[in-house]
C-alpha positions as CSV (number, residue, x, y, z in Angstrom):
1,X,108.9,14.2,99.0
2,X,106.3,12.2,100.4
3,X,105.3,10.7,96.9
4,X,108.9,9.4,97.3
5,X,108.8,7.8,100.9
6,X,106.0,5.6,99.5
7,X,108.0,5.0,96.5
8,X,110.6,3.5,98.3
9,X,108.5,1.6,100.7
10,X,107.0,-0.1,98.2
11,X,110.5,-0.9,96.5
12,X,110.8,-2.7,99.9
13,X,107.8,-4.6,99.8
14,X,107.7,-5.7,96.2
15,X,111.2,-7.9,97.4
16,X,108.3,-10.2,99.1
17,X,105.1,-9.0,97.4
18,X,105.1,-7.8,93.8
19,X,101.9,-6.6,93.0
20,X,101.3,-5.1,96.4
21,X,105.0,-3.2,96.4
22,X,103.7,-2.1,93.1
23,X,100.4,-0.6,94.5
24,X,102.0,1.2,97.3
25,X,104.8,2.4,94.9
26,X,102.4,3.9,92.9
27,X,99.7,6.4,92.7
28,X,97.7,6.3,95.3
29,X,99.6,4.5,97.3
30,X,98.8,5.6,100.6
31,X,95.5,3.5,100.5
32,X,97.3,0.7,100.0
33,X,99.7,1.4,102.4
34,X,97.0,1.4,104.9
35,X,96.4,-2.3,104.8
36,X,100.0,-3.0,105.0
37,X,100.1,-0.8,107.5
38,X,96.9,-2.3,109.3
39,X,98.9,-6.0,109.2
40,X,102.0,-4.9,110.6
41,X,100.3,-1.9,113.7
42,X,102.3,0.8,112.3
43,X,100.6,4.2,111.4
44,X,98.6,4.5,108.8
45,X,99.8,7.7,107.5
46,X,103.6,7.4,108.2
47,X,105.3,5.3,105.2
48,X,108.9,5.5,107.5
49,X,107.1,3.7,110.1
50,X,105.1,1.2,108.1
51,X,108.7,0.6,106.9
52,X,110.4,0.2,110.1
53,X,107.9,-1.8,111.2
54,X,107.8,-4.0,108.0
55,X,112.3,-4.9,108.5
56,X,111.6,-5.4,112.1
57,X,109.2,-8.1,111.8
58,X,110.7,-11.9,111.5
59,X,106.9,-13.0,109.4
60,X,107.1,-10.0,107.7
61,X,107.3,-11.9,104.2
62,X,104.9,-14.2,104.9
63,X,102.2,-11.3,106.1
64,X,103.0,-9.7,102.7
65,X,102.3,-12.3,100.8
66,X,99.0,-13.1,102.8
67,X,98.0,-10.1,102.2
68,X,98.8,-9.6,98.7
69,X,96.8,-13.1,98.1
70,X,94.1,-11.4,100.0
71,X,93.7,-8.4,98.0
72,X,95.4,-10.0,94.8
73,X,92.2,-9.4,92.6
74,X,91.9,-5.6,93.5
75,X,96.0,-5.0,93.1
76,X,95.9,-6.9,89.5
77,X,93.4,-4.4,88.7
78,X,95.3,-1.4,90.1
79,X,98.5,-3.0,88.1
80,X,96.7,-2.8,85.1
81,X,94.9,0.8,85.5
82,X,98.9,1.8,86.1
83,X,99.9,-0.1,83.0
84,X,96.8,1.6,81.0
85,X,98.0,4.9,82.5
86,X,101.1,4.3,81.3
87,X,100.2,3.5,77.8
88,X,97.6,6.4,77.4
89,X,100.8,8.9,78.3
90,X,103.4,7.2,76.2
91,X,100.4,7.2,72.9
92,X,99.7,10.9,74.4
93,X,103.7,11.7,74.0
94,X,103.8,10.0,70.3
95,X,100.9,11.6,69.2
96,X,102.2,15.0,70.1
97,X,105.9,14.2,68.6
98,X,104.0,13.0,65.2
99,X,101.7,16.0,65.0
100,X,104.9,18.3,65.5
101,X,106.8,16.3,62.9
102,X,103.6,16.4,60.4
103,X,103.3,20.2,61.2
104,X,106.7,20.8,60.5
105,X,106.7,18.5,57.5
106,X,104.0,20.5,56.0
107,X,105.4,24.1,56.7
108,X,108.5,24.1,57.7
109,X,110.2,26.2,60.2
110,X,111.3,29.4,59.7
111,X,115.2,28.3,59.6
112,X,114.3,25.1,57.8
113,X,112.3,27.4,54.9
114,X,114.7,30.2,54.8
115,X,118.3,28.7,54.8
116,X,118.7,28.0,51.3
117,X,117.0,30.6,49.8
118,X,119.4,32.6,52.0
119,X,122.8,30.8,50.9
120,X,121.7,31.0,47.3
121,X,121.1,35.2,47.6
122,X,124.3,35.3,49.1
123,X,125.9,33.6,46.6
124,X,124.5,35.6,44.1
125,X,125.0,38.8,45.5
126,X,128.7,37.8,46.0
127,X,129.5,36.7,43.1
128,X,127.5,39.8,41.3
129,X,129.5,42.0,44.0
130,X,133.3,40.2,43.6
131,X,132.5,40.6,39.5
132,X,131.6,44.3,39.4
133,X,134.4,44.7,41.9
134,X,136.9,43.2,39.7
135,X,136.0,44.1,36.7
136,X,135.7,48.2,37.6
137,X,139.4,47.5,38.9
138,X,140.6,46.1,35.6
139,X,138.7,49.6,33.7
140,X,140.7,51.2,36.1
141,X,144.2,49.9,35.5
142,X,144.5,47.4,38.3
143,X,144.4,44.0,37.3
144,X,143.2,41.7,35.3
145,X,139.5,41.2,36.2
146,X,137.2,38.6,38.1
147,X,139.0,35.3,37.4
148,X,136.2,32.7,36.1
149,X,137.3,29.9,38.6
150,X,136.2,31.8,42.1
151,X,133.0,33.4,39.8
152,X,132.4,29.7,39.7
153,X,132.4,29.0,43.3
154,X,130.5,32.3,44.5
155,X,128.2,31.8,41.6
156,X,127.7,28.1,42.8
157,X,125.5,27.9,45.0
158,X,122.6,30.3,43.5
159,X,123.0,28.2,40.3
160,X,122.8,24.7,41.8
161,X,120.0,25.6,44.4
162,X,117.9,27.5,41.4
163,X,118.6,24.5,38.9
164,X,116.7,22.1,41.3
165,X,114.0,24.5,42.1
166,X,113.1,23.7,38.5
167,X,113.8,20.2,38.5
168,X,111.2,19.8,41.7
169,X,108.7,22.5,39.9
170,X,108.9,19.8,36.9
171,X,109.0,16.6,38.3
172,X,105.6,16.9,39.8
173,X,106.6,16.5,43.5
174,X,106.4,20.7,44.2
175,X,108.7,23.7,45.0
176,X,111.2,22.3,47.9
């Protein structure tokens, strides 16, 4: 909550001073806040009074300013730590999202790795059952046995999944 009071103080300051709304809007702001505090004889430690203090001032823009001049060596540096911050958690992020990619890449999930080994058994065992089915009703007298079109489409999947299992064990790229 606090972290946000800052926040929003510095929003207000950065309208007049950039680099020093940017300090106070950041980590560690309070410290920062102090000076701006100090230049305006509000509170230190209370960010809504710095801020009322800040609107009800006529020279308040030109104090800002002043003071970010003043300090403008030491809030480019905190501008840039920020910015490094920044970058060092964005590369932190990426790297993570690349090594869960490679990781996966490499072995798979479970749901990745089983899925169409699992379609082509169930294509094979319902084709196998709709055939024995069929042709144990046509032994018995009812009709005329598993018709070769829906063997086709139950047998399918089991064929086309086992026919490029041996295209990838041959082509030198690996099992799939």
């Amino acid at each position: 909550m606090m972290a946000e009071i800052w926040k929003t103080l510095g929003q207000q300051v950065a309208k007049f001073a950039p680099l020093l709304g940017g300090a106070i809007g950041g980590p560690g702001g309070a410290a920062i806040g102090q000076l701006v505090a100090s230049a305006f004889g509000a509170p230190a430690d209370d960010p809504r009074a710095i801020a009322a203090a800040v609107q009800q001032d006529p020279q308040a823009a030109a104090k800002l300013r002043e003071l970010e001049l003043r300090h403008r060596e030491r809030l480019e540096e905190l501008a840039l730590e920020r910015y490094r911050a920044g970058l060092d958690a964005e590369s932190a992020r990426h790297a993570q999202a690349q090594e869960t990619i490679r990781t996966e890449a490499r072995y798979g999930t479970d749901y990745v790795k089983e899925t169409r080994p699992r379609i082509a058994r169930m294509s094979f065992y319902s084709g196998a059952a709709y055939a024995m089915a069929m042709e144990a009703a046509k032994l018995a007298g009812f009709g005329a046995g598993a018709d070769t079109a829906l063997l086709g489409v139950l047998f399918g999947p089991v064929g086309f999944y086992m026919t490029m299992r041996t295209l990838d064990a041959f082509s030198g790229k690996g099992k799939s």
